[in-house]
N, C-alpha and C positions, 0 to 999 in steps of 0.2 A: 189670033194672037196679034197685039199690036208691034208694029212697025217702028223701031228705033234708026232713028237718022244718025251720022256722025257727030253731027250736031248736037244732037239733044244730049248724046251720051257724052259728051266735050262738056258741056254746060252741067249735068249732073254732077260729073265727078269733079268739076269747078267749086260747084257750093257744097258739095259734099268736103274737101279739103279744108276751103278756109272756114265755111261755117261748121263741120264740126272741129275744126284745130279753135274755137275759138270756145270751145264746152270744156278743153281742158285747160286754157289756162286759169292760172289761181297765181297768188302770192302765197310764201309762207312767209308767218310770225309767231310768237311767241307770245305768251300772256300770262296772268297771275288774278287770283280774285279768293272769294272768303265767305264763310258762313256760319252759321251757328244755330246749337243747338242747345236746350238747354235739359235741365233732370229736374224731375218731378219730385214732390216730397210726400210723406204718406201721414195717413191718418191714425194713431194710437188704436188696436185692438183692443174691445169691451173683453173683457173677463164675466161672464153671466156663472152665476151658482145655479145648480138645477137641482143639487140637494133639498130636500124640504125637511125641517128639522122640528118637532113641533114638541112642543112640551118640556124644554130642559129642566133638570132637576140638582138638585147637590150633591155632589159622590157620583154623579153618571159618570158612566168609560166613554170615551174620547167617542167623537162621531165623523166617520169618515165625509170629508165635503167633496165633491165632483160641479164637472162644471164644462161650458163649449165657450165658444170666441163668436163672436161676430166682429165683419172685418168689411169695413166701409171702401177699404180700399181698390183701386180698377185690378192691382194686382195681387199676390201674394205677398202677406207679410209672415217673417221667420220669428217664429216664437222662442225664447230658451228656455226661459223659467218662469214660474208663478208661483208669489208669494202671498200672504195676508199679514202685512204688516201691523194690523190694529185694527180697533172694532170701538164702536161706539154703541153706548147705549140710549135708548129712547129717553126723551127730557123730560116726560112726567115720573119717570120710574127712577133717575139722577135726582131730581126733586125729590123721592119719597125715601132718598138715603142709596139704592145699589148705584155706585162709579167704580168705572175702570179700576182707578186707583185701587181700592179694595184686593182686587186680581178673582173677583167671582166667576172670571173665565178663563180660560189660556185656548189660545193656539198653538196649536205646532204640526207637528208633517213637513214632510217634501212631498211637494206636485210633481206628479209623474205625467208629461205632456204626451201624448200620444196625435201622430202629424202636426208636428213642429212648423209643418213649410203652409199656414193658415192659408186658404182658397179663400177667394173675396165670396161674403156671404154674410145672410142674418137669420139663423148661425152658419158659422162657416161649415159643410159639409165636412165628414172626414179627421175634424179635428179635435179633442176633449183635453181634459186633465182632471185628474184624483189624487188624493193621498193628502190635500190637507187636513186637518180636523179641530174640531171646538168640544170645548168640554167645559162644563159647570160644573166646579171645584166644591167640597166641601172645607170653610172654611172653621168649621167648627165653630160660628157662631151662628145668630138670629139671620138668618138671609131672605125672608119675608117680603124685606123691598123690593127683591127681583122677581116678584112672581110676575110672572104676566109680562115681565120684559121684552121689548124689542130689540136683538142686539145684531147690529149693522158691522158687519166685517167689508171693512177696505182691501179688494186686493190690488195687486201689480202684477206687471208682465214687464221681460225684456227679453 
């Protein structure tokens, strides 16, 4: 075992005092500062129809539409409602006399949204809606024009 002199242990406990009294000092201060964050904005969810509706006729009963979301967004977007506000029809079949105007279609229904709270997806898993519907009205006249019609339903979401 080594050999401590008076000395050595004089001399340790020397720099042991002032060099470690010299690891606590500090100053105190005070200070103030700042940052920022910002919020991201999101992308409009697609409304896809998955109905396939083929052949409309005049005097059919109403055809129930169904449909999912795809949702481009990183996160969830919150669905409440879906509507189809209007529909257009193909521009050769406008040209051979069937328009809107006329009313050889209607819409109507309430979409019943089932998972409201849309998962980012293409489609989004987990989420659908039904209960809208189209229907080719009889108007009691020549409706000929429409045959073979393409008819384009707009819908929305909020």
């Amino acid at each position: 075992m080594p050999k401590f002199t008076r000395k050595t242990v004089a001399v340790a406990a020397t720099l042991l005092l002032f060099g470690g009294g010299a690891a606590f000092a500090y100053w105190t201060t005070s200070g103030s500062g700042s940052g920022t964050a910002t919020t991201g904005t999101n992308n409009p969810v697609t409304i896809n129809q998955t109905t396939v509706i083929p052949g409309m006729y005049p005097g059919q009963a109403a055809v129930t539409l169904a449909g999912t979301f795809n949702n481009s967004n990183p996160g969830n977007a919150y669905v409440t409602a879906v509507t189809a506000p209007s529909y257009a029809i193909d521009a050769a079949h406008v040209t051979a006399g069937c328009t809107v105007a006329q009313g050889n279609y209607v819409l109507g229904g309430t979409a019943t949204i089932t998972g409201n709270d849309v998962a980012p997806g293409t489609p989004a898993v987990g989420s659908s809606w039904t209960g809208l519907t189209i229907q080719m009205v009889n108007l009691g006249t020549n409706q000929d024009a429409c045959k073979g019609a393409t008819v384009t339903i707009t819908y929305a979401s909020s």
